[in-house]
Biopython code that builds the backbone (N, CA, C, O; Angstrom):
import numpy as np
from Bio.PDB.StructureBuilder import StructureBuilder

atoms = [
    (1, "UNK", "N", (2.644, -17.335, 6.193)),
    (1, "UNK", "CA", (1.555, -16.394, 6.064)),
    (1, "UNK", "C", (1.337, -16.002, 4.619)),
    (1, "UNK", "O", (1.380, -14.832, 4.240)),
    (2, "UNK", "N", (1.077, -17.143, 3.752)),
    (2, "UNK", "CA", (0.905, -17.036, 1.998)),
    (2, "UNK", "C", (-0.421, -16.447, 1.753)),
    (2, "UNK", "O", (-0.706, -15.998, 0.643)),
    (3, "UNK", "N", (-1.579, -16.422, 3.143)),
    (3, "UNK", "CA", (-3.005, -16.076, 2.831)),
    (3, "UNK", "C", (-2.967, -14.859, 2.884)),
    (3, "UNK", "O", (-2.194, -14.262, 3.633)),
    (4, "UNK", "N", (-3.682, -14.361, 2.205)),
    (4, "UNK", "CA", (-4.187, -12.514, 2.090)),
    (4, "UNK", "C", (-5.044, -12.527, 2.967)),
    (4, "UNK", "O", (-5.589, -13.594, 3.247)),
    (5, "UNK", "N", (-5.380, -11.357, 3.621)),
    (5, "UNK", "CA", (-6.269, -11.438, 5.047)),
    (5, "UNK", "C", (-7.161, -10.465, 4.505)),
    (5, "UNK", "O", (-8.028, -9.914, 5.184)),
    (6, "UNK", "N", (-6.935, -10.214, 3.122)),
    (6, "UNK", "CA", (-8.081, -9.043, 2.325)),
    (6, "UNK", "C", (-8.520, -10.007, 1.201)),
    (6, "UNK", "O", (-7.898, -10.981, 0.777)),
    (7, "UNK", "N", (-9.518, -9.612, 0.875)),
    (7, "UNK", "CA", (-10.169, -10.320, -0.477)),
    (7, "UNK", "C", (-9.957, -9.673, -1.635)),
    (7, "UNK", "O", (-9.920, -8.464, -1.863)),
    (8, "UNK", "N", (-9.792, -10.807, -2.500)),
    (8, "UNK", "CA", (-8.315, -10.867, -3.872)),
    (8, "UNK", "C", (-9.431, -9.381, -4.460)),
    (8, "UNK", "O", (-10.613, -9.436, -4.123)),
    (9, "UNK", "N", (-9.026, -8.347, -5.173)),
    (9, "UNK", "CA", (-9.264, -7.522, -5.933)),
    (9, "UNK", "C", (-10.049, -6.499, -5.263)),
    (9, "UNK", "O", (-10.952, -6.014, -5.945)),
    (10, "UNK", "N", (-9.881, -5.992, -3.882)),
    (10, "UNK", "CA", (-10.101, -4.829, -2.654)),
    (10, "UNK", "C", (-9.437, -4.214, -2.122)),
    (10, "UNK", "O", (-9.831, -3.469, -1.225)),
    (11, "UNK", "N", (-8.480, -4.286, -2.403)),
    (11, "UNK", "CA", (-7.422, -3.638, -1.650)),
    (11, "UNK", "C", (-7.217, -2.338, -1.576)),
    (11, "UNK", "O", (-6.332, -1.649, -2.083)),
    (12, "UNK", "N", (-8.359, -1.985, -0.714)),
    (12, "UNK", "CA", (-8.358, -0.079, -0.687)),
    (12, "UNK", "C", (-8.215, -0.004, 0.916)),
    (12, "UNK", "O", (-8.517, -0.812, 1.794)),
    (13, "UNK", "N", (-7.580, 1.403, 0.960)),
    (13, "UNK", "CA", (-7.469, 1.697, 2.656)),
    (13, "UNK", "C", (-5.979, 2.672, 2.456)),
    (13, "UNK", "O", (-5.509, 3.254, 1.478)),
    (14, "UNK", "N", (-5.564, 2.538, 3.752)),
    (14, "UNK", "CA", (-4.528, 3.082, 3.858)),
    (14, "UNK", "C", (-3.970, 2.610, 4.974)),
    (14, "UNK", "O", (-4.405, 2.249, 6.067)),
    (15, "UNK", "N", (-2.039, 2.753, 4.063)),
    (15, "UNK", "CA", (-1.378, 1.994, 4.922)),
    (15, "UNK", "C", (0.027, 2.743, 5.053)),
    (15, "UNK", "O", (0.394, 3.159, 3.954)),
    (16, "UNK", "N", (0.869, 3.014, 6.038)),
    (16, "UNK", "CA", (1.684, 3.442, 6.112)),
    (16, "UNK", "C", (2.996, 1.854, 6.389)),
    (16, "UNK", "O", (3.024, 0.785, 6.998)),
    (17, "UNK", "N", (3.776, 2.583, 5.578)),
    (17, "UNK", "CA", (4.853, 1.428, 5.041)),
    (17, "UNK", "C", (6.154, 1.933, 5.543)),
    (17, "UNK", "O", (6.420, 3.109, 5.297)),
    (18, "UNK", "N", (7.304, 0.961, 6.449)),
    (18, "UNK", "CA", (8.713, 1.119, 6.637)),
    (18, "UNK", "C", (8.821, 1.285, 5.093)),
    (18, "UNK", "O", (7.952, 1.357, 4.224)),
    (19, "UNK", "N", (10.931, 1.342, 5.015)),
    (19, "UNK", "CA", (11.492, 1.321, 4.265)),
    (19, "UNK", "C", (11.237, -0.150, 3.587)),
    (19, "UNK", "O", (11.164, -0.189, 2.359)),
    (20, "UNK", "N", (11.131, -1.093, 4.173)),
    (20, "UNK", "CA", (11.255, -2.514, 3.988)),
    (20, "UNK", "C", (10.019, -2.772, 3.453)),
    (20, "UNK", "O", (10.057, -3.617, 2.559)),
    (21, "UNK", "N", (8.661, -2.212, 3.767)),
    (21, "UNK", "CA", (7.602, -2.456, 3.261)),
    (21, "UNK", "C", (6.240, -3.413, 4.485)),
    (21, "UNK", "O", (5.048, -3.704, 4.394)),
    (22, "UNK", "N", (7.070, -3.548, 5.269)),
    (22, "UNK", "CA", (6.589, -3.503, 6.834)),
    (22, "UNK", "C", (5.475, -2.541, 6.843)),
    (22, "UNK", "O", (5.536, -1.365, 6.485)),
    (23, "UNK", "N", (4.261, -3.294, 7.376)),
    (23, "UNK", "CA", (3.288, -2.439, 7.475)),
    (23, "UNK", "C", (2.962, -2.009, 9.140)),
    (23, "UNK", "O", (2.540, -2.701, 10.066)),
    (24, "UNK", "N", (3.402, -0.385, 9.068)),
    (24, "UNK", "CA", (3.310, -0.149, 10.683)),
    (24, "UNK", "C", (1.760, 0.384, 10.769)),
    (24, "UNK", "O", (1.419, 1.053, 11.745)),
    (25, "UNK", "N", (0.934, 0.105, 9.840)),
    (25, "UNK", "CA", (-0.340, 0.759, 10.410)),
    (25, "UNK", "C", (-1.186, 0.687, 9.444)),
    (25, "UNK", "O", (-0.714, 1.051, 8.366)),
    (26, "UNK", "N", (-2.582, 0.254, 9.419)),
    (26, "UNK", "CA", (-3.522, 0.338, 8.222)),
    (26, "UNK", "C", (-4.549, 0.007, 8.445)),
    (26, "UNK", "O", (-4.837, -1.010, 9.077)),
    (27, "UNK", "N", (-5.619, 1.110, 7.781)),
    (27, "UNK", "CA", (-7.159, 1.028, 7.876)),
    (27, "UNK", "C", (-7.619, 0.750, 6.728)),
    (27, "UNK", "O", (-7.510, 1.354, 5.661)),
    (28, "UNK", "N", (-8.246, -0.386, 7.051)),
    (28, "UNK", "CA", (-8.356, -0.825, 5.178)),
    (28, "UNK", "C", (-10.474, -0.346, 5.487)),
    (28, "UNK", "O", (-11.195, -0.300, 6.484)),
    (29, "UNK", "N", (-10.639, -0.150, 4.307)),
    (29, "UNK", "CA", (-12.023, 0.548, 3.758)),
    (29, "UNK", "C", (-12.938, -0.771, 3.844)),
    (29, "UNK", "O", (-12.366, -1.756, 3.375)),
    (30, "UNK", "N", (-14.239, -1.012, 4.341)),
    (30, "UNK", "CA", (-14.970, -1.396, 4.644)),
    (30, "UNK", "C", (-14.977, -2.770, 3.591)),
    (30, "UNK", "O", (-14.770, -3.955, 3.852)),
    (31, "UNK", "N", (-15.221, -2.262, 2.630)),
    (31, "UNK", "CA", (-15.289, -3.365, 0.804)),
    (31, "UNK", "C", (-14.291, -4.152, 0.439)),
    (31, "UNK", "O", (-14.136, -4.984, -0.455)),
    (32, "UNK", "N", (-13.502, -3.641, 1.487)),
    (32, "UNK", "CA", (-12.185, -4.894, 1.307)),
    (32, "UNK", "C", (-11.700, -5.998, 1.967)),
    (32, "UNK", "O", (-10.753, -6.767, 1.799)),
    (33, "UNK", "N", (-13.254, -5.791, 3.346)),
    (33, "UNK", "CA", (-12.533, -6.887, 4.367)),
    (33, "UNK", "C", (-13.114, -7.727, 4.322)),
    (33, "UNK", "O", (-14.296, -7.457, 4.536)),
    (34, "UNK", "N", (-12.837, -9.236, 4.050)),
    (34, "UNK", "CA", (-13.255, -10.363, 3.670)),
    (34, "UNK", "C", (-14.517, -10.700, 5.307)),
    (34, "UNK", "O", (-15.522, -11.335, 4.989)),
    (35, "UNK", "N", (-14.448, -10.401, 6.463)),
    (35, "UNK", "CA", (-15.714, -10.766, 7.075)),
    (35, "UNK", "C", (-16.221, -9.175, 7.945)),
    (35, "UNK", "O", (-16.583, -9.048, 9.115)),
    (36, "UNK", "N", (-16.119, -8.449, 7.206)),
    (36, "UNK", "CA", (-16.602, -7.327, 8.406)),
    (36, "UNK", "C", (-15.619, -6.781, 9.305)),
    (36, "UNK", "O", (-15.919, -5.638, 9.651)),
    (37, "UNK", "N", (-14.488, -7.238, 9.827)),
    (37, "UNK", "CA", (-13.799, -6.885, 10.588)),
    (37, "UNK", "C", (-12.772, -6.244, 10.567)),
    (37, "UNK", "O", (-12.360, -6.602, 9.464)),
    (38, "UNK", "N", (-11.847, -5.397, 11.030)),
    (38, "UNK", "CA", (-10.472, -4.898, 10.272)),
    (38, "UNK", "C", (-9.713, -5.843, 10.846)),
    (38, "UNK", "O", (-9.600, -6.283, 11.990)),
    (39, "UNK", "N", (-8.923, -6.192, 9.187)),
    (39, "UNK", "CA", (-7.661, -7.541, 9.736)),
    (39, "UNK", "C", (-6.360, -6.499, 10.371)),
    (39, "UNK", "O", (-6.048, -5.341, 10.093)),
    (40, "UNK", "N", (-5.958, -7.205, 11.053)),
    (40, "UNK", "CA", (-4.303, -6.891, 11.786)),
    (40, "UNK", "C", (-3.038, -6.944, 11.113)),
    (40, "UNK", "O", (-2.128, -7.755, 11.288)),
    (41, "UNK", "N", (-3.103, -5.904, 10.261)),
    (41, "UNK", "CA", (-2.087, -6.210, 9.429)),
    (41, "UNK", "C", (-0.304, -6.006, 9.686)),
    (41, "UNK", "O", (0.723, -6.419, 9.149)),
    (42, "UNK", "N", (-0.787, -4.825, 11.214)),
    (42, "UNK", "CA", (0.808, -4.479, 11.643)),
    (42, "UNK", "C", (2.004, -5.384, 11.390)),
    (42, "UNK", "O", (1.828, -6.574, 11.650)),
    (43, "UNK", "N", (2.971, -5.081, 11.012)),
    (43, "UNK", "CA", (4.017, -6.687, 11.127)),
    (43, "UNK", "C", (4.075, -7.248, 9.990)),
    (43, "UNK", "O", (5.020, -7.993, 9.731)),
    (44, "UNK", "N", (3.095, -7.009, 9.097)),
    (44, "UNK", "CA", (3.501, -7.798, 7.714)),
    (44, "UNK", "C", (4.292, -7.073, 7.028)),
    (44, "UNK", "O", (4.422, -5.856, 7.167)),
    (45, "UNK", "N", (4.947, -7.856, 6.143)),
    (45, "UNK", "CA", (5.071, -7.606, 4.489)),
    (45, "UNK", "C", (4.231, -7.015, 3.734)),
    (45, "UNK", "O", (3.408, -7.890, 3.466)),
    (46, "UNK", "N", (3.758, -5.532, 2.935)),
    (46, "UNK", "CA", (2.933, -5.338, 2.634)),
    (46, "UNK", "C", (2.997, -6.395, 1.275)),
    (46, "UNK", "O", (2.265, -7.362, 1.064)),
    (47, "UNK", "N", (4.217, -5.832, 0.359)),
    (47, "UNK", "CA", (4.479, -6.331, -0.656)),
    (47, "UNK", "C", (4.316, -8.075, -0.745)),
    (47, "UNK", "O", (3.682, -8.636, -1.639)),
    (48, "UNK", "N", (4.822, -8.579, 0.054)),
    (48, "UNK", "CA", (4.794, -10.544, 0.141)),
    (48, "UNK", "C", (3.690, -10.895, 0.598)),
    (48, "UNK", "O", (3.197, -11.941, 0.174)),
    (49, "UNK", "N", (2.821, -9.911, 1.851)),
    (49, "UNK", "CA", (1.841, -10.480, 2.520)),
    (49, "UNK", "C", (0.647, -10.688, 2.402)),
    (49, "UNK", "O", (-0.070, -11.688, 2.449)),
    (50, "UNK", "N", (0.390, -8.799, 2.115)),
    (50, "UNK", "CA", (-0.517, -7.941, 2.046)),
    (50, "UNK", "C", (-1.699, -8.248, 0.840)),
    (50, "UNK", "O", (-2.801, -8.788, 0.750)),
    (51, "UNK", "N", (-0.578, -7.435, -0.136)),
    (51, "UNK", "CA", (-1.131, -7.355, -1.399)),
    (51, "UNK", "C", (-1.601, -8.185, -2.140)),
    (51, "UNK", "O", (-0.655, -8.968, -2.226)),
    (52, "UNK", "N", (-2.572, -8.686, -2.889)),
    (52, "UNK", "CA", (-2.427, -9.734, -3.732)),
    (52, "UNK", "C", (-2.133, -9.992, -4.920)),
    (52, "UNK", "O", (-2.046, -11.156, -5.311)),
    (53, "UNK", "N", (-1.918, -8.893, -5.747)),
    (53, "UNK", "CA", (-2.006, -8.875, -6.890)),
    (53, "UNK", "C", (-0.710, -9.052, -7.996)),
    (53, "UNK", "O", (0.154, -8.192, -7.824)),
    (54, "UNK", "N", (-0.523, -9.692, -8.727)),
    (54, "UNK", "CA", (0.152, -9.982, -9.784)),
    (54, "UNK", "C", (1.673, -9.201, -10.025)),
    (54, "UNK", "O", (2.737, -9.809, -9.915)),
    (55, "UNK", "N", (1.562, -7.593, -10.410)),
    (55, "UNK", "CA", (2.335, -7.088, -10.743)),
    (55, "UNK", "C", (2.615, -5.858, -9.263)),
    (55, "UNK", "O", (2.631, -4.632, -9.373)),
    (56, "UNK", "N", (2.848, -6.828, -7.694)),
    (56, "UNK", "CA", (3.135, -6.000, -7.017)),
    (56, "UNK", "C", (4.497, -5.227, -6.736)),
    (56, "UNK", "O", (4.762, -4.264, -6.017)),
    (57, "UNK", "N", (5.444, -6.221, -7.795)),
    (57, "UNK", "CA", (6.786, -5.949, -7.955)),
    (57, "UNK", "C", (6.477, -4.432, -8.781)),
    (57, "UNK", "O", (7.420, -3.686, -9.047)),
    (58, "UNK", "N", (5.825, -4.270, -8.948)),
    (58, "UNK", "CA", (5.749, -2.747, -10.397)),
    (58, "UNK", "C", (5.552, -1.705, -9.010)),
    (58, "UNK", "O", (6.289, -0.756, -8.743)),
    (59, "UNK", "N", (4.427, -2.129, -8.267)),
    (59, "UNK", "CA", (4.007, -1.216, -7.156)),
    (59, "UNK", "C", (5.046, -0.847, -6.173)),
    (59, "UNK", "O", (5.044, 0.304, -5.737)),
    (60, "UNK", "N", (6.157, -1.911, -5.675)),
    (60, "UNK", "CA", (6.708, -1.453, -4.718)),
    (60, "UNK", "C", (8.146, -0.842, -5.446)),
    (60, "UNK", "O", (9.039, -0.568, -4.644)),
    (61, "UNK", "N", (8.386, -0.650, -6.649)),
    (61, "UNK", "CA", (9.172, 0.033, -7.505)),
    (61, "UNK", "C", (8.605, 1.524, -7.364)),
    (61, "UNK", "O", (9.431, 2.308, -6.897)),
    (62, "UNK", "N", (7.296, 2.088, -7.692)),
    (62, "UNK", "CA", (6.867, 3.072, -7.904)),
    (62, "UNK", "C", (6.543, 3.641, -6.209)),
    (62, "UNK", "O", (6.286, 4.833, -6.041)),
    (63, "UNK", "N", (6.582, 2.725, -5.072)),
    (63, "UNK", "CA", (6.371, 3.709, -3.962)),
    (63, "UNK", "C", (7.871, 3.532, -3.324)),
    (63, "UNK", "O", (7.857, 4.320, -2.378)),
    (64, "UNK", "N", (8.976, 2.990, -3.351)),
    (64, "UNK", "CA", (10.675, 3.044, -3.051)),
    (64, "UNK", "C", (10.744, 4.179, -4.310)),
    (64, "UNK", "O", (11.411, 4.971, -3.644)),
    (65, "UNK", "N", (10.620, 4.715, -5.296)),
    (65, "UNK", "CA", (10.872, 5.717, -6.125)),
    (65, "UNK", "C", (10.553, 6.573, -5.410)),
    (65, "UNK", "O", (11.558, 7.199, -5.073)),
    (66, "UNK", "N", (9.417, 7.073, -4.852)),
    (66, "UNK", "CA", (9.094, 7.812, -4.377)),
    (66, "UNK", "C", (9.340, 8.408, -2.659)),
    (66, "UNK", "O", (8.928, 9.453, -2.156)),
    (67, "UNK", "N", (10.197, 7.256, -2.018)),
    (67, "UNK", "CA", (10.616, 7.256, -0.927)),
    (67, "UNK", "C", (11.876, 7.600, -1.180)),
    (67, "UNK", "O", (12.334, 7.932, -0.087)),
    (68, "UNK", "N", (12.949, 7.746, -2.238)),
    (68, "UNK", "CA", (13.505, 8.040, -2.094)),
    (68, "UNK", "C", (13.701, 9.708, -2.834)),
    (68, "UNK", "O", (14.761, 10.333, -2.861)),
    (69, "UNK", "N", (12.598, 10.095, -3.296)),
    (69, "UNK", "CA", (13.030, 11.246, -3.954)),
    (69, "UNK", "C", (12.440, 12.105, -2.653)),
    (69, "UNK", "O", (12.270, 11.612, -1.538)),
    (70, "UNK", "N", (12.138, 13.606, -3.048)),
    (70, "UNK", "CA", (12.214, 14.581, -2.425)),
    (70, "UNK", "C", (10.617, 15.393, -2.070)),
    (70, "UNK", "O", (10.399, 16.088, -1.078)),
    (71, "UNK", "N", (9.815, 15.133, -2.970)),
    (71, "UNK", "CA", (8.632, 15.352, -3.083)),
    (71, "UNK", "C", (7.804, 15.054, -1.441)),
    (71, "UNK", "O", (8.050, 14.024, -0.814)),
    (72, "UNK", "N", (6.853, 16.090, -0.927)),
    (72, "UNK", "CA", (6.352, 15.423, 0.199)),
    (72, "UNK", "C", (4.868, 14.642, -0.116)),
    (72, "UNK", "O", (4.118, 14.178, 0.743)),
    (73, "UNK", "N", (4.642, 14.628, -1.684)),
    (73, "UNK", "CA", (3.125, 14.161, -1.937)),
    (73, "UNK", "C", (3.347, 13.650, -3.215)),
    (73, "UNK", "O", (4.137, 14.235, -3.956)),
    (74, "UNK", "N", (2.794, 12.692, -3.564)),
    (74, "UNK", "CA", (2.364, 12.218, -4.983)),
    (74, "UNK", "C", (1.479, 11.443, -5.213)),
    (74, "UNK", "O", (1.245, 10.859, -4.156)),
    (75, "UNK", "N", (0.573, 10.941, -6.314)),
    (75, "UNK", "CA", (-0.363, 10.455, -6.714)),
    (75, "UNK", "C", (-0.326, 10.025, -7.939)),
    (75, "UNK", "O", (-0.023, 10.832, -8.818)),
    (76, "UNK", "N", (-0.673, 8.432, -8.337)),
    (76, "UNK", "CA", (-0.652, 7.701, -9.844)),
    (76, "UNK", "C", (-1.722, 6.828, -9.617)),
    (76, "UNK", "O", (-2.239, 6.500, -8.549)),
    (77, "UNK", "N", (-2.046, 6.420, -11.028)),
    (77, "UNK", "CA", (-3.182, 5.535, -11.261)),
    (77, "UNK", "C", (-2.193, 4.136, -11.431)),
    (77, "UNK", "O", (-0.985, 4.271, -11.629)),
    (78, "UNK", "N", (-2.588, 3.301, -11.371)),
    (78, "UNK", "CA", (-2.369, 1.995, -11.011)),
    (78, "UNK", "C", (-3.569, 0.936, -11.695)),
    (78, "UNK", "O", (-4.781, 1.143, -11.645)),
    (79, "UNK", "N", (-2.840, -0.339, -12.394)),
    (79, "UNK", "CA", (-3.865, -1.261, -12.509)),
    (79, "UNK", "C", (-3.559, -2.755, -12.007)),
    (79, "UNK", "O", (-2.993, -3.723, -12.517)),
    (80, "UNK", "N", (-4.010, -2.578, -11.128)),
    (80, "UNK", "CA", (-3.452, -4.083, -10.180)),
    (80, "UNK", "C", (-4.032, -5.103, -10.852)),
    (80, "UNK", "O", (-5.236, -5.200, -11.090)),
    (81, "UNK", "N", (-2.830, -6.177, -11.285)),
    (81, "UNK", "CA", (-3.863, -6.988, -11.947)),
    (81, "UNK", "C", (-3.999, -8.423, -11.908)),
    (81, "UNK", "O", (-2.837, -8.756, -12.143)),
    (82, "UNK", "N", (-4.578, -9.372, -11.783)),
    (82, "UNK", "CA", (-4.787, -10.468, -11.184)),
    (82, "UNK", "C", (-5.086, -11.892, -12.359)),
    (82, "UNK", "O", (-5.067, -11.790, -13.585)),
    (83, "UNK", "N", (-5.327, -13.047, -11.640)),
    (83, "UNK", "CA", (-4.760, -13.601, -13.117)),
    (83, "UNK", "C", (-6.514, -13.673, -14.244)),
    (83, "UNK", "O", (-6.752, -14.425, -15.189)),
    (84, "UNK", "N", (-7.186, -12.867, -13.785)),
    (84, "UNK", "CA", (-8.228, -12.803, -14.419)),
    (84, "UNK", "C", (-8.813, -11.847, -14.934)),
    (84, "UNK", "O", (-9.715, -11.843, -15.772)),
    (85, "UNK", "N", (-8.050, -10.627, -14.185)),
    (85, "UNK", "CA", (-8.849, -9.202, -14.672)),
    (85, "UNK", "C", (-7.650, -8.108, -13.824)),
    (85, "UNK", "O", (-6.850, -8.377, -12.927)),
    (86, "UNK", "N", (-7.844, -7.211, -14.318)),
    (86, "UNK", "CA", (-7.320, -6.158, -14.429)),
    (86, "UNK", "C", (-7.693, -4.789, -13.140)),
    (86, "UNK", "O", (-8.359, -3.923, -13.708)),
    (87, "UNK", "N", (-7.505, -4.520, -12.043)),
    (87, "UNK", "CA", (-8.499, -3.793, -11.214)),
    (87, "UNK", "C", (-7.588, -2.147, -11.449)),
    (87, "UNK", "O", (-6.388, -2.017, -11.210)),
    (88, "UNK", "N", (-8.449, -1.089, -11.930)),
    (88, "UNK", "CA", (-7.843, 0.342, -11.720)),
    (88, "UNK", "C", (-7.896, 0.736, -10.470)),
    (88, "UNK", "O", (-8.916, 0.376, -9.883)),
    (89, "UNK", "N", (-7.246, 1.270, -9.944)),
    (89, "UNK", "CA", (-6.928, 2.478, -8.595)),
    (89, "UNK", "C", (-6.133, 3.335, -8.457)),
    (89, "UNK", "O", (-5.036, 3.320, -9.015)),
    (90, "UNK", "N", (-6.527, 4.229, -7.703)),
    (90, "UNK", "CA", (-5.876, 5.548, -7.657)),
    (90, "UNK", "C", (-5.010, 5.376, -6.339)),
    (90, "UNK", "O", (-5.509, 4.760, -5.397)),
    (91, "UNK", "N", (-3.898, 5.831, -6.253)),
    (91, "UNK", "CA", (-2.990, 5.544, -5.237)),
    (91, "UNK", "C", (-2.135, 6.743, -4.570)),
    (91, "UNK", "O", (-1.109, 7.235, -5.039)),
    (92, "UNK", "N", (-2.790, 7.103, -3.368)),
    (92, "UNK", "CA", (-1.927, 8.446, -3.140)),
    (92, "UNK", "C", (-0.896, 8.148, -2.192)),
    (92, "UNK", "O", (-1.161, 7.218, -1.430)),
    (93, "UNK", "N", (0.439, 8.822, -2.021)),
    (93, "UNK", "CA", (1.591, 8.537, -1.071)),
    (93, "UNK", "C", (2.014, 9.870, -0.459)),
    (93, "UNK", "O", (2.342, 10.858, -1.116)),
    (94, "UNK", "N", (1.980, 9.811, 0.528)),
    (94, "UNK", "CA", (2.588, 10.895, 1.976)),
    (94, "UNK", "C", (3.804, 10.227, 2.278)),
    (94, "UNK", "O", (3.944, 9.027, 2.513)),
    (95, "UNK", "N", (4.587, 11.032, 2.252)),
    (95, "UNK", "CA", (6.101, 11.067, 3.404)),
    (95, "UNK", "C", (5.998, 11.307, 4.902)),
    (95, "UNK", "O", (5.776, 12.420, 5.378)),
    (96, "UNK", "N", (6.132, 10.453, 5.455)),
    (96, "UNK", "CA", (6.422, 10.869, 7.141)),
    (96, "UNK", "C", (7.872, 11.200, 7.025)),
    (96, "UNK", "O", (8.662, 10.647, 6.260)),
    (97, "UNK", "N", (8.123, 12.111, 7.823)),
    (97, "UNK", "CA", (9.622, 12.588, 7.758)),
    (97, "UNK", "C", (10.349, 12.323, 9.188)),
    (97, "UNK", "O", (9.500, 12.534, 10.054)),
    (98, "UNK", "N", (11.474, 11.978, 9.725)),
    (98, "UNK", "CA", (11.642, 12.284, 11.063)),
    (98, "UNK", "C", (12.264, 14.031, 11.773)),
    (98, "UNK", "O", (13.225, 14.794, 11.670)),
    (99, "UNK", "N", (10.885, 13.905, 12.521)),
    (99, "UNK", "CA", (11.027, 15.248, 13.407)),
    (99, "UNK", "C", (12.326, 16.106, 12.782)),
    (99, "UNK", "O", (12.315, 16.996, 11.931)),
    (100, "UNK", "N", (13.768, 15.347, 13.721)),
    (100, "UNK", "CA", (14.840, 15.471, 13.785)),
    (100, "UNK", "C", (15.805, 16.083, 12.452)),
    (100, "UNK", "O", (16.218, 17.157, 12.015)),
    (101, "UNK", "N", (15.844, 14.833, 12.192)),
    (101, "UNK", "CA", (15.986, 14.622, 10.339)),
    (101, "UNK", "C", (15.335, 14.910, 9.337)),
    (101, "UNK", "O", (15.263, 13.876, 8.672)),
    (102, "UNK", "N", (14.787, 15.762, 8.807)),
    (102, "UNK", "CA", (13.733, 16.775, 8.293)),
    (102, "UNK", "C", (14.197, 16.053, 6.577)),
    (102, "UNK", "O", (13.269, 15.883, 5.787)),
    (103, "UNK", "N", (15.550, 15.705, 6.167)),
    (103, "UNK", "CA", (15.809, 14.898, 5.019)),
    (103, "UNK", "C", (15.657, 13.649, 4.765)),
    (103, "UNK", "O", (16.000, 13.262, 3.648)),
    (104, "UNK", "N", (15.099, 12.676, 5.736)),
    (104, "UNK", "CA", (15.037, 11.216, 6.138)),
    (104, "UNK", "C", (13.888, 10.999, 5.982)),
    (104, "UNK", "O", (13.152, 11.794, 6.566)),
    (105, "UNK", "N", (13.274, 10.005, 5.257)),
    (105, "UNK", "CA", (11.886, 9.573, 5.181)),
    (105, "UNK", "C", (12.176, 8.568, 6.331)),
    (105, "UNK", "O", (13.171, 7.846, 6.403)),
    (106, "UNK", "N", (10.811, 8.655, 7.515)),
    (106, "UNK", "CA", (10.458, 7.810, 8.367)),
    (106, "UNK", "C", (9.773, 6.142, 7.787)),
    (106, "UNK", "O", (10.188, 4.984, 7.805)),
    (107, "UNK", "N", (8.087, 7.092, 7.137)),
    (107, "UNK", "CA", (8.038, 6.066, 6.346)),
    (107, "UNK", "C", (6.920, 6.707, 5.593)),
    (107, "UNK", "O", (6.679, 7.907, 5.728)),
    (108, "UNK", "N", (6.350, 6.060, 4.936)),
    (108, "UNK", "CA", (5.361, 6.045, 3.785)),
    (108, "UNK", "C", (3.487, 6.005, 3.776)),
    (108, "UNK", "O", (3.015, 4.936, 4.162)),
    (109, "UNK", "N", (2.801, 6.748, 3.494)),
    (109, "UNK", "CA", (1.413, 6.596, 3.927)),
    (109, "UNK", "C", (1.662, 6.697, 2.405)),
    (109, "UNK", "O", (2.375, 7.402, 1.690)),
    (110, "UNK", "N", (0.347, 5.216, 2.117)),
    (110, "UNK", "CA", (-0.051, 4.649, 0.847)),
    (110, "UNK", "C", (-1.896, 4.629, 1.083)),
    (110, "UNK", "O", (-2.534, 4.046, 1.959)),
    (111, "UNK", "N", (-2.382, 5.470, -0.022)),
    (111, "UNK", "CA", (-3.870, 4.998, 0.432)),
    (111, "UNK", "C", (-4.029, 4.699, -1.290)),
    (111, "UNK", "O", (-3.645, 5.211, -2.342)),
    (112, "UNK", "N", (-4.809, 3.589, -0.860)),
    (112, "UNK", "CA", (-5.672, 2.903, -2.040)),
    (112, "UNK", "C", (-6.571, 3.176, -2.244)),
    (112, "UNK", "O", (-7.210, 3.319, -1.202)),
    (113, "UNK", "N", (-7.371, 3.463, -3.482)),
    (113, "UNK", "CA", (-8.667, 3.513, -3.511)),
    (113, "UNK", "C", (-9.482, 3.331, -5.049)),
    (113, "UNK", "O", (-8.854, 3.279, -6.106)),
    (114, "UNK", "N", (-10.475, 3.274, -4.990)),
    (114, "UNK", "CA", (-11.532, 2.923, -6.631)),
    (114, "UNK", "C", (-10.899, 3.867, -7.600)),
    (114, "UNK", "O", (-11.092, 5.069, -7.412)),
    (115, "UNK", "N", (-10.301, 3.554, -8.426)),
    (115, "UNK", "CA", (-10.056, 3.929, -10.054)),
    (115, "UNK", "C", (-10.877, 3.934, -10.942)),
    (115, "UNK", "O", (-11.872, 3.211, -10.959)),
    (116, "UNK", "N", (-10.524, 4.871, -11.925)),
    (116, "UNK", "CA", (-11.506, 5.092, -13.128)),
    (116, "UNK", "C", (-11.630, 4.540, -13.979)),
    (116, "UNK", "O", (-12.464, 4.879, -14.818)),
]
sb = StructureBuilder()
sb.init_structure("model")
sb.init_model(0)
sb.init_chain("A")
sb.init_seg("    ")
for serial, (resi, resn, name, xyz) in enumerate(atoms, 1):
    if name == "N":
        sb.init_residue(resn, " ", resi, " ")
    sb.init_atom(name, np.array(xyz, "f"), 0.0, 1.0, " ", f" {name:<3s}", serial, name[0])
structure = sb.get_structure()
């Protein structure tokens, strides 16, 4: 599964991510779906599958940073970049916590979106 099921330099929506980067859920934004339809992304790799872009090793550094600290919200600009151009976005991250375990990140809500 080497194909992106999004079109290279769209990647806006939101996606909630395991620890592993397993995507348990995601609504990707209209401008990103290569025929109109929302692709099925449950089950992937966000990082290997998902994403397409160049420096996604930088990205899944900066949202495991953030899964493991303490914060229940954060937000960075991002420039995903591809082997031709450079795309800005703004990237916000939510903690799901478990119920139970109130110190345990469940998992991760990542939303993508147009940068400045």
């Amino acid at each position: 599964m080497s194909a992106s099921p999004l079109t290279v330099q769209k990647l806006f929506g939101l996606f909630e991510l395991d620890a592993d980067g397993t995507v348990l859920y995601s609504r990707v934004e209209p401008e990103a779906k290569s025929d109109g339809e929302q692709p099925d992304l449950s089950g992937r790799n966000f990082y290997e599958e998902v994403a397409p872009f160049e420096n996604v090793e930088e990205f899944r550094r900066r949202v495991t940073q953030f899964a493991g600290g303490a914060s229940p919200a954060d937000n960075f600009n991002f420039d995903c970049r591809y082997a031709d151009c450079a795309l800005p976005v703004r990237v916000l991250l939510a903690r799901v916590r478990e119920r139970t375990i109130q110190s345990r990140t469940k998992s991760v809500l990542v939303h993508i979106r147009k940068g400045a």
